[in-house]
N, C-alpha and C positions, 0 to 999 in steps of 0.2 A: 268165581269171577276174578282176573286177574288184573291190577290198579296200578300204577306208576308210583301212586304214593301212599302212607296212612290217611293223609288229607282225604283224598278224594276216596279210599274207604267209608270212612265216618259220612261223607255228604254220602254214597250209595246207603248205606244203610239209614240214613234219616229218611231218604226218599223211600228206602221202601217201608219206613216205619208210618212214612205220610200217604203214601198210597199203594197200603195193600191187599189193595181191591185188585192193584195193578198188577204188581210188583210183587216174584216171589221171594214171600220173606224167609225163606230156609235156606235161602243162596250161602254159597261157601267162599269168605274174599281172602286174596294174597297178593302183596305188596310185592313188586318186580321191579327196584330201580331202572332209569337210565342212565345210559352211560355217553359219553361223550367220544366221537368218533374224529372231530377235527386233529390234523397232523401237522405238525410245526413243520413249514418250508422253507427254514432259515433260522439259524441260532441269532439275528437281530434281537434284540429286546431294547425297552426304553433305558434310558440314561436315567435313574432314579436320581440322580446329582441336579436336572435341570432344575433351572427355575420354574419355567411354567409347566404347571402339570396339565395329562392329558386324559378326560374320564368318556370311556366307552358304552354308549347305551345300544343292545341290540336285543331291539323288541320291531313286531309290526307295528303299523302306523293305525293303531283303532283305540279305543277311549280306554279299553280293560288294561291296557298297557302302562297306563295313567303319566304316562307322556306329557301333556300339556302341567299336571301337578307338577313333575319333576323341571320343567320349562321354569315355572315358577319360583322354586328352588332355585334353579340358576340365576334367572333376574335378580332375585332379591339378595343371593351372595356380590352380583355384581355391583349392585347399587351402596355394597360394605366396602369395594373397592378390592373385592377379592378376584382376582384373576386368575385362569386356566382355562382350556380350548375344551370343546365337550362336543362330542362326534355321535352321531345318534345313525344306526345303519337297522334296516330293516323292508319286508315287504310290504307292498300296496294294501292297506284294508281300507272298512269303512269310516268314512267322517276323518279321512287324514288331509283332506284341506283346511281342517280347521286348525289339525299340529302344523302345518305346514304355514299358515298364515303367521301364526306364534315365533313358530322361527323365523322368516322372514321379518318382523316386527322388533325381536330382539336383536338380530345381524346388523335393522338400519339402527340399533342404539348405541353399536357398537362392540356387541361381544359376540366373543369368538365360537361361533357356532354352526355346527358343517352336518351335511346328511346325504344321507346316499340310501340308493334299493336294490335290490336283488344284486348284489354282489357274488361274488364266485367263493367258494368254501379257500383258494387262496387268498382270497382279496381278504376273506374274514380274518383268515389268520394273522395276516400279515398287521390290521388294524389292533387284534388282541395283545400281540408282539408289541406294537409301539405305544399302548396307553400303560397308564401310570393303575388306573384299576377303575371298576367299570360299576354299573348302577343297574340293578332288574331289580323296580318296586313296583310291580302289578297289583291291582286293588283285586284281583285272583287271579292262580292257573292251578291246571290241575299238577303240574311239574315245575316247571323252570327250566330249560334246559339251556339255558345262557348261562346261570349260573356255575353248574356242571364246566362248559365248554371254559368259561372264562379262571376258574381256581385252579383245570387240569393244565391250562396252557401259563400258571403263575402268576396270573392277577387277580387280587383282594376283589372280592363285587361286595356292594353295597345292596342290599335287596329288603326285602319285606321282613314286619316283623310278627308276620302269622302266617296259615295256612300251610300249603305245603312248601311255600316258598322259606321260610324261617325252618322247616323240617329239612327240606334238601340243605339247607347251611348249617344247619346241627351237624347233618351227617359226614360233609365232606368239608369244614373248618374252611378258612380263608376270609369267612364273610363278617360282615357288619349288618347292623340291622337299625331302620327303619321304619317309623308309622307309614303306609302309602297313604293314606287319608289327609295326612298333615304336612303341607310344604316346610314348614316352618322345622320341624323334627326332619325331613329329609336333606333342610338347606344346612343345618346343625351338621350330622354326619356328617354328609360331603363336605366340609369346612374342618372336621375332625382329622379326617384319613389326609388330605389336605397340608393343614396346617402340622399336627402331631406326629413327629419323625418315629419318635420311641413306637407309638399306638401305630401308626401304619406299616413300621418296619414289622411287629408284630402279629399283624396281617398278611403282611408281603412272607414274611418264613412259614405259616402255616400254610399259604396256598402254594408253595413250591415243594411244601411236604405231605404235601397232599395225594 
């Protein structure tokens, strides 16, 4: 059997440790990264100089994405009077009127928060290019592949701090890491990479050497 990551190995193999009535258990597994195919269409990059920073979330719009936690996270840095624009892009799934209602709720409070769908692999790029560094904290996947997309094109992601999401940031450096279960740990981070020039510039050189 061939797996995206060690994560999703170890869950094959519990499952067939849990039903191997079902499931043969003498299967043979190997781990095959993914690799990230987006192409820069334009040497633009953000101004690392400005003031306000700008953080890229590009997940679907369904609950595993844990979107509405990361929503929170933002609220709660905004109500510390900390400011920066947070772009959330991604395709239709389900229960995305409720992320959508969220945003919506937050924009009439005032902060600076934009979303878009089904963009074009330029449009994506082009969004990668102009943020300051980006957010994948999934409460699971079996990959991550925004992460991937987002350190090859030289921005820091902030992402999970298990499964195979913390595995893919092991492997390809750039990342920060985050509880997804915990807004309060994710509002922390994002105020970290944020606030901390030394600790984000250190972030910002790994995912460029990446």
């Amino acid at each position: 059997v061939f797996s995206i990551s060690d994560h999703s190995v170890n869950e094959l193999k519990q499952l067939s440790q849990n039903k191997h009535k079902y499931v043969n258990t003498n299967m043979k597994f190997e781990t095959i990264y993914l690799g990230g195919d987006l192409k820069k269409s334009s040497t633009h990059s953000a101004d690392q100089n400005r003031q306000k920073k700008t953080i890229l979330m590009v997940a679907r719009f369904e609950p595993r994405k844990n979107i509405r936690r990361i929503l929170k996270a933002v609220d709660l840095l905004h109500s510390e009077g900390l400011s920066f624009n947070f772009d959330i892009i991604g395709n239709p799934g389900w229960l995305q009127e409720y992320i959508i209602a969220d945003i919506h709720e937050l924009q009439a409070k005032g902060l600076s928060i934009s979303y878009s769908m089904r963009v074009s692999d330029t449009e994506l790029v082009e969004k990668y290019l102009n943020c300051d560094f980006t957010i994948f904290c999934s409460i699971t996947e079996g990959f991550g592949l925004p992460i991937i997309e987002s350190v090859l094109l030289g921005k820091p992601c902030l992402t999970a701090n298990s499964g195979s999401q913390f595995e893919i940031g092991n492997k390809i450096g750039g990342c920060d890491y985050a509880n997804p279960l915990d807004y309060d740990d994710i509002a922390k981070k994002i105020k970290r990479l944020i606030l901390d020039k030394d600790y984000f510039n250190s972030k910002l050189n790994e995912a460029r050497s990446a």
